[in-house]
MARTILUM-390780 format. One record per residue (C-alpha): residue number from 0; x negated, y negated, z. Coordinates in steps of 0.001 Angstrom, whole numbers, plus 500000, padded with zeros to 6 digits. Example, Ala and Ser with C-alpha at 12.3 -4.5 7.8 and 13.67 -1.06 7.14 Angstrom:
  resi      px      py      pz
     0  487700  504500  507800
     1  486330  501060  507140
# end
This chain:
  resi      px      py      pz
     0  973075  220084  827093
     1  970151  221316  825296
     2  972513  224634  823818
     3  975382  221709  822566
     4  972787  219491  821174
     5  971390  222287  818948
     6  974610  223203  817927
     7  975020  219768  816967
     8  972019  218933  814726
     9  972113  222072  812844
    10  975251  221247  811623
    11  974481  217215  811069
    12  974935  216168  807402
    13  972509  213182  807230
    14  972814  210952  803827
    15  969353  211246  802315
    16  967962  208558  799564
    17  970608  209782  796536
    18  973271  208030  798606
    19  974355  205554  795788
    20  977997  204671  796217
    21  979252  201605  798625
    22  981229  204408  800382
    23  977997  206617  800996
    24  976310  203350  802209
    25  979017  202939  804997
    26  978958  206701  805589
    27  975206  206725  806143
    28  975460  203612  808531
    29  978128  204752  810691
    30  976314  207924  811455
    31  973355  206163  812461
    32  975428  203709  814848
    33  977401  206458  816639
    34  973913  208240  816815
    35  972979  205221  818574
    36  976073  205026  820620
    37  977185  201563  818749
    38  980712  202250  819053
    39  981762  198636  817976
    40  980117  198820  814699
    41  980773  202427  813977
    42  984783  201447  814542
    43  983834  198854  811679
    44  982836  200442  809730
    45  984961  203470  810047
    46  988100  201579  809325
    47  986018  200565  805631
    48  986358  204563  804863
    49  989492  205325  805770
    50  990223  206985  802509
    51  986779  208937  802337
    52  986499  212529  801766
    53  983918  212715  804702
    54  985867  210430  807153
    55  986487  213847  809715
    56  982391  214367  809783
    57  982031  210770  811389
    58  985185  211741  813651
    59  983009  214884  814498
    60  980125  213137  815063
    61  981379  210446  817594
    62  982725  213780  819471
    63  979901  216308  819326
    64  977164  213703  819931
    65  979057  213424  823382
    66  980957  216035  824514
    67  981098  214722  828440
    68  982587  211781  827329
    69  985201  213324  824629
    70  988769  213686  825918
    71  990006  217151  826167
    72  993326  215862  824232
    73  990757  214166  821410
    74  988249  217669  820700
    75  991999  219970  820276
    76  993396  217367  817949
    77  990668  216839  816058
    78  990449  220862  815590
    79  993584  221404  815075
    80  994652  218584  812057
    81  990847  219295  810333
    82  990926  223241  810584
    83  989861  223176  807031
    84  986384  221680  807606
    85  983995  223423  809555
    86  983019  220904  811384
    87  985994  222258  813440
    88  984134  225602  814522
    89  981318  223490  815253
    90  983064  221047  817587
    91  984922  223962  819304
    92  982401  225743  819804
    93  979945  222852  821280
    94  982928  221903  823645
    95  982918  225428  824769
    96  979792  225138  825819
    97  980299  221629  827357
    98  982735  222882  829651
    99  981145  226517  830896
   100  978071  224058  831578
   101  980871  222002  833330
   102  981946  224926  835271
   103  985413  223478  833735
   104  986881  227425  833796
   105  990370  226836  833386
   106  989537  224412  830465
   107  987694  226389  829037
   108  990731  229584  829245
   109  992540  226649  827641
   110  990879  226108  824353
   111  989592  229555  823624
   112  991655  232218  825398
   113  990603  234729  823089
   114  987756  237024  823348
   115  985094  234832  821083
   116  982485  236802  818484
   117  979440  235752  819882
   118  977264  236976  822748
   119  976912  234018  824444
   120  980171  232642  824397
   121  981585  235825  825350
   122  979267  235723  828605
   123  980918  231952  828913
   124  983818  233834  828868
   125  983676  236725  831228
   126  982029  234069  833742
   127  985251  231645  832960
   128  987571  235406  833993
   129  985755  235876  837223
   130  985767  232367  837916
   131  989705  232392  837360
   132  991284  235301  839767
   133  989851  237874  837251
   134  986971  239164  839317
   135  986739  242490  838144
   136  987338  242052  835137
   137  984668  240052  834572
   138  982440  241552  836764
   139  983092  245078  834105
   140  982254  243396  830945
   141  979512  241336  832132
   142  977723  245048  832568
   143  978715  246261  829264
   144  977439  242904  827870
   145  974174  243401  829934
   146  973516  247129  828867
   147  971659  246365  826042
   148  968013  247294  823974
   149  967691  243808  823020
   150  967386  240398  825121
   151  970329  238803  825675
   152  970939  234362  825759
   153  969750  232557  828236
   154  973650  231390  828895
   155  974302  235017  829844
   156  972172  234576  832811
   157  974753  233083  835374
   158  977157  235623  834863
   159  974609  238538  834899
   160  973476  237078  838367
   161  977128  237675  839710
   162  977232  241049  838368
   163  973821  241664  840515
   164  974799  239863  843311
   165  977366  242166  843221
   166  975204  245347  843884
   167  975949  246705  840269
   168  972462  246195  838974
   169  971620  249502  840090
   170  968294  251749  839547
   171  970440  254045  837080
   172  971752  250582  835003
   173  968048  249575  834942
   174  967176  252797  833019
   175  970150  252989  830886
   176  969152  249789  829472
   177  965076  250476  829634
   178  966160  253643  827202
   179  967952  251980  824904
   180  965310  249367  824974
   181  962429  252177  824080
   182  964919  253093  821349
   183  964865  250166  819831
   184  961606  249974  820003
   185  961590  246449  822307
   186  958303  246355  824462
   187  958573  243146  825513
   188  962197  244193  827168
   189  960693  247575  828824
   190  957849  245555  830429
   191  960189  243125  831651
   192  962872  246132  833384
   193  959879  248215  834903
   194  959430  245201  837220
   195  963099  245850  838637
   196  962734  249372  839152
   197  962316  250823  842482
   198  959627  253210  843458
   199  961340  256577  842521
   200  961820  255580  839141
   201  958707  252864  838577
   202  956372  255647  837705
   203  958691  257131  834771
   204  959317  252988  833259
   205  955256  252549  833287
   206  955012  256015  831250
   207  957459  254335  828722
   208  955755  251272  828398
   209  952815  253528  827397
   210  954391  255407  824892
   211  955693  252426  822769
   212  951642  251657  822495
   213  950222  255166  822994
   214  953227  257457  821115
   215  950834  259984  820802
   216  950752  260374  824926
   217  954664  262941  824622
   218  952574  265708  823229
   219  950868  265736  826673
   220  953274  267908  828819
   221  951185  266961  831795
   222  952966  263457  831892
   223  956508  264623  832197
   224  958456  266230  834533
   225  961969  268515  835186
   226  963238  265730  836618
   227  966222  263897  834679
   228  964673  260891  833696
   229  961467  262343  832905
   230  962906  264933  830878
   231  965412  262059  828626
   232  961694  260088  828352
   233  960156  263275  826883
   234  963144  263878  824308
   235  963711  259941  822688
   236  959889  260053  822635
   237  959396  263295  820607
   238  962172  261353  818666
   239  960215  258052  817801
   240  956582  260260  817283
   241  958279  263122  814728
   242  958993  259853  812652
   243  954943  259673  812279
   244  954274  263339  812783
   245  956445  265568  811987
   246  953868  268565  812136
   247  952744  268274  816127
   248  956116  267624  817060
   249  957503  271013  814905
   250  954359  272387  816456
   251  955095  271690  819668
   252  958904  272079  819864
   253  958864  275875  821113
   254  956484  275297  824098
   255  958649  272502  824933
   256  961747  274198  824877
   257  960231  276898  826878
   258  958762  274937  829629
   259  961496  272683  830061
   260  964562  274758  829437
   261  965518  272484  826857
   262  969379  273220  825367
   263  969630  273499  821562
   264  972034  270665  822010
   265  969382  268213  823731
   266  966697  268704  820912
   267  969423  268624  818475
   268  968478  264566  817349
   269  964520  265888  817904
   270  965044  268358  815109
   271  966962  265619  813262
   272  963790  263239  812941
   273  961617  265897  812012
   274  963705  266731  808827
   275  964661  263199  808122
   276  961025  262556  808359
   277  959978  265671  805785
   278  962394  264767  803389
   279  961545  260993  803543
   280  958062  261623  802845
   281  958943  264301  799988
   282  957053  267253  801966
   283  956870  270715  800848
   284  955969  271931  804201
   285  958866  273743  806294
   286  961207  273626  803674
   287  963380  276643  804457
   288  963618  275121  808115
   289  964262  271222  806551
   290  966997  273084  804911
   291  968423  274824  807658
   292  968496  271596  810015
   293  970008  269398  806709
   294  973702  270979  806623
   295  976650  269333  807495
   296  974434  266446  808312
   297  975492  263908  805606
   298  972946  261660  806031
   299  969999  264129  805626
   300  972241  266055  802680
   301  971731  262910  800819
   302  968099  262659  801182
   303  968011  266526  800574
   304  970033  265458  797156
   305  967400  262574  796474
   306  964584  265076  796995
   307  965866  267560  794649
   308  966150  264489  791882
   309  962318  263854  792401
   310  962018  267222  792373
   311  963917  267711  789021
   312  965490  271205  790918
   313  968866  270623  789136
   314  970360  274126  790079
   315  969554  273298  793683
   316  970700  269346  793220
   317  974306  270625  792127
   318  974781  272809  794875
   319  973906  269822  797720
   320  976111  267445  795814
   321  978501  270150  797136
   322  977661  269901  800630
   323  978343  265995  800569
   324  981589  264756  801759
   325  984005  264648  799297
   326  984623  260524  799234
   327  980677  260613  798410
   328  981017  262919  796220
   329  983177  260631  793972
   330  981179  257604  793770
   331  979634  256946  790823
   332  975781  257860  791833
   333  976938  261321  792574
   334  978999  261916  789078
   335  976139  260570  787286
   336  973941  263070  789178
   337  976280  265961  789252
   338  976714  265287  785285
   339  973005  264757  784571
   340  971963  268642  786703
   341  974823  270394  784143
   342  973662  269035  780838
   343  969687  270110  781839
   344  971085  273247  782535
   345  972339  273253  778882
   346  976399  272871  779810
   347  977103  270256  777709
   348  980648  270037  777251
   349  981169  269427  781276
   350  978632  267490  781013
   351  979819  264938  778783
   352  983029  265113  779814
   353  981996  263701  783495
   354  979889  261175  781758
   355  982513  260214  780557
   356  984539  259365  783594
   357  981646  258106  784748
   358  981147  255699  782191
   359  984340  254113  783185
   360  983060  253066  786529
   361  980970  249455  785832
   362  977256  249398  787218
   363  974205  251158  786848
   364  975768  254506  786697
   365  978142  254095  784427
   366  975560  251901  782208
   367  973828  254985  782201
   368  976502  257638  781344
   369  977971  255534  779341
   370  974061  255562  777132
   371  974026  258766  777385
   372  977745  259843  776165
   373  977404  257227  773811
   374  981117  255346  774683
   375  980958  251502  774791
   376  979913  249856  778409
   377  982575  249111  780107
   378  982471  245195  780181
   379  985908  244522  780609
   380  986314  240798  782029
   381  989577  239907  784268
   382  991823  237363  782537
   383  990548  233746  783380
   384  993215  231846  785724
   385  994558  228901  784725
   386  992571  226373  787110
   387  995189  223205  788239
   388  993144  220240  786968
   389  990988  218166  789168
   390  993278  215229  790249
   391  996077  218281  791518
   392  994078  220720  792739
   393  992126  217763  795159
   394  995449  216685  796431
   395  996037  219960  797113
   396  993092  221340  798727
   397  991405  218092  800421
   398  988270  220314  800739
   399  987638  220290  796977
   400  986636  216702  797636
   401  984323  216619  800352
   402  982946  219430  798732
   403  982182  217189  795640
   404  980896  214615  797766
   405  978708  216587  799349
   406  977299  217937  796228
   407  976908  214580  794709
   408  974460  213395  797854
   409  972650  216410  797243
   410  973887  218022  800327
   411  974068  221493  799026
   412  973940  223507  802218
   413  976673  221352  803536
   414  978433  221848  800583
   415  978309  225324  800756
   416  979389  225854  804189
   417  982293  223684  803208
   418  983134  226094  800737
   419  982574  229348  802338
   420  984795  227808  805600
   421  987716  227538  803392
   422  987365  230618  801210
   423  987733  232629  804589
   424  990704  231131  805324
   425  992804  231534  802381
   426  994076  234589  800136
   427  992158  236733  797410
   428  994312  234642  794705
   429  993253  231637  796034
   430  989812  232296  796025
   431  990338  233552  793150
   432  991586  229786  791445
   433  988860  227961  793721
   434  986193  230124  791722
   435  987607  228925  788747
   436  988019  225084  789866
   437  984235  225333  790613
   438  983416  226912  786765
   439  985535  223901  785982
   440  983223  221280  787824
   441  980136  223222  786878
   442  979480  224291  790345
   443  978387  227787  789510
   444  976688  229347  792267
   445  980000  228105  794372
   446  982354  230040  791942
   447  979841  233103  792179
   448  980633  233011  796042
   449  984045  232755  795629
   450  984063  236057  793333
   451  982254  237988  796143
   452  984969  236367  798927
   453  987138  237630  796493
   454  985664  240991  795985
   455  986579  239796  791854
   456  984330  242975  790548
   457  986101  242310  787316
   458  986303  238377  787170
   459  983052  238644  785000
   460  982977  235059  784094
   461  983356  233613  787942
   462  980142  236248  789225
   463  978125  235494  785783
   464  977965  232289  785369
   465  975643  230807  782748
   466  974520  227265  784701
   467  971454  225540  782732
   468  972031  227506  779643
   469  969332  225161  777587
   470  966481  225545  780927
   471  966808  229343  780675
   472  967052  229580  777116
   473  964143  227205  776246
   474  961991  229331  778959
   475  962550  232447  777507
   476  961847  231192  773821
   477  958552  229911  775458
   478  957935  233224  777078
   479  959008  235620  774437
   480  962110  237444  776502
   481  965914  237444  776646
   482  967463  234860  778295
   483  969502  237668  779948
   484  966495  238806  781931
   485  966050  235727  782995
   486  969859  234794  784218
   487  969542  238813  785770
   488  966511  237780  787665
   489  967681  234873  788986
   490  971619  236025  790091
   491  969873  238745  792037
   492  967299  237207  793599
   493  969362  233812  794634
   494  973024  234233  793608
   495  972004  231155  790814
   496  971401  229089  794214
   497  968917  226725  793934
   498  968083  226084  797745
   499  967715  229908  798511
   500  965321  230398  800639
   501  964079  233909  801951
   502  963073  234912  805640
   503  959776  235461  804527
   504  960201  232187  802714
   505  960682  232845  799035
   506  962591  230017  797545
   507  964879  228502  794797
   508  966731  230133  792075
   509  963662  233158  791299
   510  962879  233301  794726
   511  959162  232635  793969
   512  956443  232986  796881
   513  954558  229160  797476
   514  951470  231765  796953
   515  952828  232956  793638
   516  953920  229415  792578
   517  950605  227892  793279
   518  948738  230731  791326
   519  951146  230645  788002
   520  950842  226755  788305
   521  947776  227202  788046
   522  947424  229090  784766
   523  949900  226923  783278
   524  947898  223367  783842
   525  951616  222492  785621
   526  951564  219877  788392
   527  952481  221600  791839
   528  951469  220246  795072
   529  954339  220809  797547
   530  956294  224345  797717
   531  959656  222030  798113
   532  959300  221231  794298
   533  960675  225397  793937
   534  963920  224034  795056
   535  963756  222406  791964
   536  965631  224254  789223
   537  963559  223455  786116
   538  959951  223743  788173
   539  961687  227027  789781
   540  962513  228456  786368
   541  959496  227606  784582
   542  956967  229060  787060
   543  959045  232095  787579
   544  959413  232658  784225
   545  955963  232668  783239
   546  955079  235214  786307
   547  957893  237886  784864
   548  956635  237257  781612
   549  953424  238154  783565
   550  954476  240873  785175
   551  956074  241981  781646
   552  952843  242284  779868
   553  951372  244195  782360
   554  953768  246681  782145
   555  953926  246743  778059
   556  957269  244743  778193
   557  958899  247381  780361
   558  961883  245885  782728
   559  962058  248755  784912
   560  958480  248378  786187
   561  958378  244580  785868
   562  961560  244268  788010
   563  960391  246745  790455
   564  956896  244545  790970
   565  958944  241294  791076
   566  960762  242985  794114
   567  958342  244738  795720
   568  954753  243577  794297
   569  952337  245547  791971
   570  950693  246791  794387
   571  953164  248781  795470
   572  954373  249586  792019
   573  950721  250798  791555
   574  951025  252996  794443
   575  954174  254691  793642
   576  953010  255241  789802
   577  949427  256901  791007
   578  951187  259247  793492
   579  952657  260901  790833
   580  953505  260911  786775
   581  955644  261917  784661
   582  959388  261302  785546
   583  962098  260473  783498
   584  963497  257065  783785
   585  966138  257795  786098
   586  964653  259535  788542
   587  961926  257405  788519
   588  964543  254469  789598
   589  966170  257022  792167
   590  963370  258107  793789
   591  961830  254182  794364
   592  961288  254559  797665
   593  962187  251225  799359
   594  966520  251010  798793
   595  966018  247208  798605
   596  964140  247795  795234
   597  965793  250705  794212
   598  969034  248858  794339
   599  966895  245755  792817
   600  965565  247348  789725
   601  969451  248708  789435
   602  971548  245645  789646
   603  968938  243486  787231
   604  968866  246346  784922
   605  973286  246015  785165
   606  972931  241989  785524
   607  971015  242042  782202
   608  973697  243945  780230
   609  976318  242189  781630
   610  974774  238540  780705
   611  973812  239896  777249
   612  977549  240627  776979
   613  978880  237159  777941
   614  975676  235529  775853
   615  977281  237219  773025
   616  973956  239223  772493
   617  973747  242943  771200
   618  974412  245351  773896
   619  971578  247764  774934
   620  971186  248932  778743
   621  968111  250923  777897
   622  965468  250193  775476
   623  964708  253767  773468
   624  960664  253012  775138
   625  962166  252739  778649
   626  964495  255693  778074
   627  961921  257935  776739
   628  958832  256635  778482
   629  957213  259214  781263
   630  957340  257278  784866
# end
């Protein structure tokens, strides 16, 4: 039960304090007597909301909180009339559980014959096949499932112990597994398979568990062996230490092809790290050999590309734009490249004329041909769809409701999830009007999702919403900078979500840091005691305004370097400045070398033009400084 019952509470909507309404009263009441198994007065109440918008969550919760007690006939029909809701998922897939914990099999068949998505239900599965006259079957796919570098759930472990009771955990699945482990880089899962191998092999798993803390141990030849598993040890651990050393391993490659009669083929993804790791780390040394290993090997002719960029070796860039296959040859990076090596090399009618084409492609790339052609940004916004008003487009979509509900007791996260549920299971168009119903209500980080379901590149106005327009405006009088920085910021960092919150836990609409938040507080004389007041919009917007503004005169008002250090931190930004000077601005940006940032610095830099455009501002993608200034 303990699986179901977190299924359960991570999916309970709970009525906090802003319930208001009589409706939300009853809501919040009934919840807390079927919590408490008061079925008399939940029924009570129940029939007092039969008209609510969040009448199926109590129906949900009377059958989740019990799922022994819930009528096989009840959880289908309950799925089946509110598909819409997500609750359905939710009950399905707690049920599922309730009846593989059941050992109800055929049940189990019954509701979800399919293959399901996730591990462990697909273990719950394969255990419900074997269970069912499908021995073998189940007895195959439970090893696939099991052959795996990273731990698998705890309900997995029933049906792995038929697959070993059936003599197929053998000494050869054991390693199979242990290397993909060491691959991934999972100690905790190579300790854990050494203790089930068998005393031929034991000797070869303790060596691995060394590596992962000793890497440097595989340029010892003394520890390895001709023997097969010795010598597929030596290999995927000359793999992981070129990553770190390139040098020794180079060094060492010859002696180790000589005393272990190594095929070209087998060191084939040895010689592969090696130049990945050179050309990551921008290294002169062993060029002509980086440069033999690098063809028709897409992924390291890109980074040989990117390295000719920081290297400003435009004859040389042109010819590996070449070598790149020819779909990524055509995206827009690679024209703006491609056109940016020709006009250095003083061939400026090609040049310009692939700016150009470039410059009808929207984003960074085209921002920037389009600068430096001197052709107007293409900003072209999709016709806006005639939303149905509220009253029809309710009655139509009973979602839209509950979605409002939700949003008026605060319940964001719920509300979301409501929304996301239903724009996955309905067409591009209609995602397309939902985005728009949502501008309509003023729920704009809701229509910004629905532009993304949509893929809506073009639907400018659903993906750039302007939500708070006097907050961000007021800021960035306050602060001295455009309120288009500000909007860019924040739709990158949090999609103009004000509950985001970040694994590392960065939260609200600027994603600030509790560290950062307490600091800037600080300065300002602003009241902040609890890092839950950044879910706040206005406290979220007025401390991380004042830390890019920060961050801004640092870096004598320069976005590029600001938005890089709001990303990454200045101490980073400080690191990758003093390694070297003098770049131009765009292979500066380019060559950042974290993509997360890279990508960052682009889409504010794009976010920025594109919210000065629907602010009705003058359009500039590049300030002359930032253009001209040496990186």
């Amino acid at each position: 039960m303990k699986a179901v019952w977190g299924i359960i509470l991570s999916a309970l909507l709970v009525p906090g304090a802003m319930a208001q309404t009589m409706d939300q009263l009853r809501y919040r009441q009934a919840y807390d007597a079927v919590r408490a198994n008061d079925m008399a007065r939940f029924q009570t109440l129940r029939s007092q909301l039969n008209h609510y918008p969040l009448l199926p969550y109590l129906d949900y919760y009377r059958l989740a909180f019990r799922p022994g007690g819930a009528e096989y006939g009840e959880v289908t029909r309950f799925i089946k009339e509110h598909a819409d809701t997500p609750q359905s998922n939710r009950l399905e897939r707690s049920y599922l559980i309730h009846l593989a914990q059941s050992n109800q099999w055929s049940q189990f068949l019954r509701l979800y014959p399919d293959v399901p998505n996730s591990t462990e239900l697909r273990c719950m599965h394969y255990e419900a096949r074997y269970h069912t006259g499908h021995r073998e079957e189940g007895l195959r796919e439970a090893g696939k499932l099991w052959l795996s570098g990273e731990s698998r759930p705890d309900a997995c472990d029933s049906l792995f112990s038929l697959w070993q009771g059936a003599g197929l955990r053998t000494q050869e699945a054991v390693w199979s597994r242990m290397m993909l482990a060491f691959e991934g880089g999972n100690s905790n899962l190579v300790n854990h398979l050494t203790n089930q191998l068998g005393a031929g092999l034991k000797g070869s798993g303790t060596l691995m568990a060394s590596l992962l803390s000793q890497p440097a141990k595989v340029m010892n030849p003394v520890y390895f062996s001709q023997e097969r598993h010795s010598r597929q040890l030596l290999l995927q651990g000359l793999v992981r230490y070129a990553n770190s050393e390139p040098d020794r391993v180079l060094g060492a490659l010859a002696s180790y092809r000589s005393r272990f009669a190594f095929s070209a083929q087998e060191l084939k993804p040895v010689e592969y790290a090696i130049a990945r790791r050179y050309l990551l780390d921008r290294s002169p040394a062993q060029r002509a050999w980086v440069d033999g290993q690098v063809r028709a090997q897409p992924e390291l002719v890109e980074l040989r590309a990117r390295l000719a960029i920081w290297e400003e070796d435009w004859r040389g860039l042109e010819g590996w734009i070449k070598q790149l296959p020819q779909a990524r040859q055509k995206e827009d990076r690679w024209r703006y490249w491609q056109a940016r090596a020709l006009e250095v090399q003083g061939q400026q009618k090609p040049a310009k004329a692939l700016y150009i084409e470039t410059a009808g492609l929207r984003g960074f790339y085209g921002f920037m041909a389009a600068q430096r052609s001197g052709v107007p940004y293409r900003l072209k916004n999709e016709p806006q769809v005639r939303a149905p008003d509220w009253r029809s487009a309710a009655g139509r979509w009973p979602f839209l409701a509950r979605v409002k509900e939700l949003l008026a007791m605060n319940e964001i996260a719920a509300a979301r999830s409501e929304w996301i549920h239903n724009m996955d299971r309905n067409s591009v168009a209609q995602r397309i009007e939902f985005g728009h119903v949502a501008l309509n209500q003023g729920w704009h980080e809701l229509a910004i999702l629905a532009s993304i379901r949509a893929e809506a590149w073009d639907a400018l106005d659903l993906r750039f919403p302007l939500p708070l327009q006097r907050t961000f405006s007021q800021m960035a009088r306050e602060r001295v900078m455009d309120t288009s920085l500000l909007y860019a910021i924040s739709r990158q960092e949090s999609a103009l979500y004000p509950l985001a919150q970040s694994p590392v836990g960065a939260r609200g609409l600027m994603q600030l840091m509790p560290a950062t938040a307490k600091e800037t507080a600080g300065k300002l004389g602003v009241p902040y005691r609890d890092p839950q007041q950044l879910f706040d919009p206005m406290m979220n917007i007025r401390l991380g305004s004042a830390y890019l503004k920060r961050l801004l005169d640092v870096y004598d008002g320069n976005r590029i370097l600001a938005a890089a250090a709001y990303n990454a931190g200045p101490g980073r930004v400080k690191r990758w400045r003093d390694a070297h000077t003098d770049k131009p601005m765009d292979v500066w940006i380019e060559s950042i070398p974290y993509q997360e940032t890279r990508n960052y610095v682009q889409n504010v830099l794009s976010f920025d033009l594109i919210y000065r455009h629907r602010l009705k501002q003058p359009l500039r993608f590049m300030s002359e400084r930032e253009l001209r200034h040496q990186y």
